[in-house]
N, C-alpha and C positions, 0 to 999 in steps of 0.2 A: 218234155212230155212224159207225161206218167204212164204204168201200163196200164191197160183197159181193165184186168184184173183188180185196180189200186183204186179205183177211180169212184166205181159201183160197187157197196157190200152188198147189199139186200133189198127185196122188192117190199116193201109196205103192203102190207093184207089184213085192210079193216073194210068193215060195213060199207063208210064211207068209199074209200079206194074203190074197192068191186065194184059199188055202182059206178063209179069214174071209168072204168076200164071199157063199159058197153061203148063208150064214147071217144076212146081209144088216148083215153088222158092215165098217164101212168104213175106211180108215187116210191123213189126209191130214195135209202137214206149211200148216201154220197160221201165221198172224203172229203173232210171241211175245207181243204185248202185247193182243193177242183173249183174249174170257174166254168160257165154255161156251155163254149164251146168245146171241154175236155168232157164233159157230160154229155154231150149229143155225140161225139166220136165214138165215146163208147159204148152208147147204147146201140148204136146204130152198126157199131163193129158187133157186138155180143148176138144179136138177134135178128141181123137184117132188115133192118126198119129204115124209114125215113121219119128224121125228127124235125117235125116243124119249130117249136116252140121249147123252151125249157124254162119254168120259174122254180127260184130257189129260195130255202126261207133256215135262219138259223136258230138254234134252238140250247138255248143256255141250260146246265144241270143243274136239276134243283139240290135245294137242301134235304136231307133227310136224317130220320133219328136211328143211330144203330139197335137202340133194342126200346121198344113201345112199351109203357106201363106204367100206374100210377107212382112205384116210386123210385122212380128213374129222375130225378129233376135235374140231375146233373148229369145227363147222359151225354155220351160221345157223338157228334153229328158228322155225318161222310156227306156224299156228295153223286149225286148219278153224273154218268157223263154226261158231255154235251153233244150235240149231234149236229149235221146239217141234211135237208132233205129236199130233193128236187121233184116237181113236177116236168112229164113230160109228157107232154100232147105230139100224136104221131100223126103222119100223113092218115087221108083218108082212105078208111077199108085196110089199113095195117094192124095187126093185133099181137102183140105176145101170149105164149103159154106157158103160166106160172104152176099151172094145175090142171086135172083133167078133172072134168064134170061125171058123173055116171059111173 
């Protein structure tokens, strides 16, 4: 078992995500080699919640060029990392605070 610190890096805070949240569905990006049940332990240890549901999706790094311009044509290509990201739907009337409003 991993520690709970290892498990969860960061909460996801887009457009999309915030409206998710009224509904108490969460979006955090995860350590790739965590699986459903090491992700509701530690959310549910980090913040007190109850985790109904956890889906997870993986996300391959793209290609990218190290420096843009027409004449580059032989430019050097790196590579963003890859990421893994779970969703997490809480019990009902459970909410985390990522942020204060006001």
């Amino acid at each position: 078992m991993r520690d709970i610190y290892d498990v969860v890096y960061k909460p996801v805070v887009t457009e999309k995500t915030t409206d998710q949240m009224e509904s108490s569905v969460y979006t955090f990006v995860v350590n790739q080699k965590a699986n459903k049940l090491e992700i509701a332990k530690a959310v549910e240890t980090l913040w007190d919640v109850r985790v109904l549901d956890v889906r997870t999706m993986r996300y391959s790094g793209k290609l990218k060029r190290a420096m843009m311009g027409r004449m580059t044509r032989n430019s050097p290509l790196g590579r963003r990392p890859s990421f893994k990201k779970a969703v997490v739907q809480l019990a009902e009337g459970e909410h985390i605070e990522f942020y204060e409003v006001g």
